[in-house]
C-alpha positions in Angstrom: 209.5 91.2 84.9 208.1 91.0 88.2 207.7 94.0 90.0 209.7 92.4 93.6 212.5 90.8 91.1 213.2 94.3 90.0 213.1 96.2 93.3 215.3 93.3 94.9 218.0 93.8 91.6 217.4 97.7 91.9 218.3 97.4 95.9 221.4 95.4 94.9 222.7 98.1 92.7 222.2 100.5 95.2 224.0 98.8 97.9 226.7 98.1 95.1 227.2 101.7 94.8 226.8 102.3 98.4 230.1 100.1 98.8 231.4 101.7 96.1 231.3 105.1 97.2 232.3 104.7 100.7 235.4 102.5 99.8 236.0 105.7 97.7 235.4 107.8 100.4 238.0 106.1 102.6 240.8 105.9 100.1 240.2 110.2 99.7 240.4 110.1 103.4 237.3 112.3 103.3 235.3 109.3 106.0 237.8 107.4 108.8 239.2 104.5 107.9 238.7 103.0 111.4 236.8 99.8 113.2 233.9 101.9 114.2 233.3 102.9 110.8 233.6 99.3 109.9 231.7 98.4 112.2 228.7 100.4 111.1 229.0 100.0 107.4 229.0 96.1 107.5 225.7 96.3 110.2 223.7 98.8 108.1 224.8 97.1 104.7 224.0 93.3 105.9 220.6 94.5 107.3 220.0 96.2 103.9 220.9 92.8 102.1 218.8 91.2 104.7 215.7 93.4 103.8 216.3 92.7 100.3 217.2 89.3 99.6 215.4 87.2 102.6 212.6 89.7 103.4 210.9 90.5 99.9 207.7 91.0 99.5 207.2 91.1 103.4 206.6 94.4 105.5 209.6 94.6 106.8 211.8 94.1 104.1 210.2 96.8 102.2 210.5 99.2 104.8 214.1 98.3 105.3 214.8 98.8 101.4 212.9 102.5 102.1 215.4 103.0 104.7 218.6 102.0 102.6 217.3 104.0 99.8 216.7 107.3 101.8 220.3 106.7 103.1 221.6 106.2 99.3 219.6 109.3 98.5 221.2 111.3 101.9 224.7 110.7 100.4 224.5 112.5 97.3 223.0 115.2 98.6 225.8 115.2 101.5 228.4 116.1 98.6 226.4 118.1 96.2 225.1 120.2 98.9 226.8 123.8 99.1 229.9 124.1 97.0 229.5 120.7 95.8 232.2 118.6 94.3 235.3 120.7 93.8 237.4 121.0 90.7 240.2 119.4 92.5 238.3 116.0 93.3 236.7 116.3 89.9 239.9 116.2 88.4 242.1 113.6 90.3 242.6 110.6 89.5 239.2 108.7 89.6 237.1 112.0 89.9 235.0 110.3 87.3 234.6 107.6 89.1 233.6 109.5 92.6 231.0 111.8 90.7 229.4 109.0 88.2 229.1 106.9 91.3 227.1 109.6 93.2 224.9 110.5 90.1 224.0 106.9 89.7 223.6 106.2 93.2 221.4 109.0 93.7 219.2 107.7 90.4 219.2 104.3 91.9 218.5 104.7 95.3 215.4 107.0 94.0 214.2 104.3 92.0 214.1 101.3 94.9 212.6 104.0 97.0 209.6 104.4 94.4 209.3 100.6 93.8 209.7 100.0 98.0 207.2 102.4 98.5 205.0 101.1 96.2 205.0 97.8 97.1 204.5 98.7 101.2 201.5 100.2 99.5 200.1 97.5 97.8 200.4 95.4 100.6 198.3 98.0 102.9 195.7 97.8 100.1 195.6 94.1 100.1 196.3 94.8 96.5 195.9 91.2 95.0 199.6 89.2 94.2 201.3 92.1 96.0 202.7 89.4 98.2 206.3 87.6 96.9 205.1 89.2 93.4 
């Protein structure tokens, strides 16, 4: 498989799980469920699809998917970070959910940064079908 055709599927998942996660987020009430949030979400996520599904291949879509991957990378840390998840959200109804989510996220926005980053680098390097490959 092509190495763009599996960044721009990897970058997909991510922002899958992105969605995911803050929708689950805003039902726990731990983010506002208001317009500004909205507001943000939908901006940042439909630049990120932009990056990834108009812009492959090009410099500025892979910098674009480096910046939606650090971000999908940021939120698990954001949980996990002191305490981490608590037995109490582990436990309710969809804990699994809400911890799988951020395990997978965190794997999958690691992954599109890796292949991003590579493919910036190839395209530094003039490395040759690094372009739309």
């Amino acid at each position: 498989m092509k190495p763009n055709v599996i960044l721009t599927t990897s970058s997909l998942i991510t922002i899958l799980l992105v969605t995911f996660h803050l929708a689950d987020d805003i039902a726990r009430q731990m983010e506002p469920g208001n317009l500004p949030n909205l507001v943000v979400s939908v901006l940042v996520v439909t630049l990120w699809l932009y990056g990834t599904l108009m812009l492959p291949g090009r410099r500025s879509g892979y910098v674009i998917m480096i910046l939606g991957s650090v971000l999908g990378l940021v939120i698990p840390v954001v949980h996990m970070k002191g305490a981490g998840v608590g037995a109490a959200l582990a436990r309710s109804d969809g804990g699994f959910f809400f911890v799988w989510t951020l395990l997978a996220l965190g794997a999958g926005a690691a992954f599109s940064l890796v292949l991003a980053a590579r493919g910036l680098w190839g395209l530094r390097r003039g490395a040759p079908g690094s372009k739309g490959t």
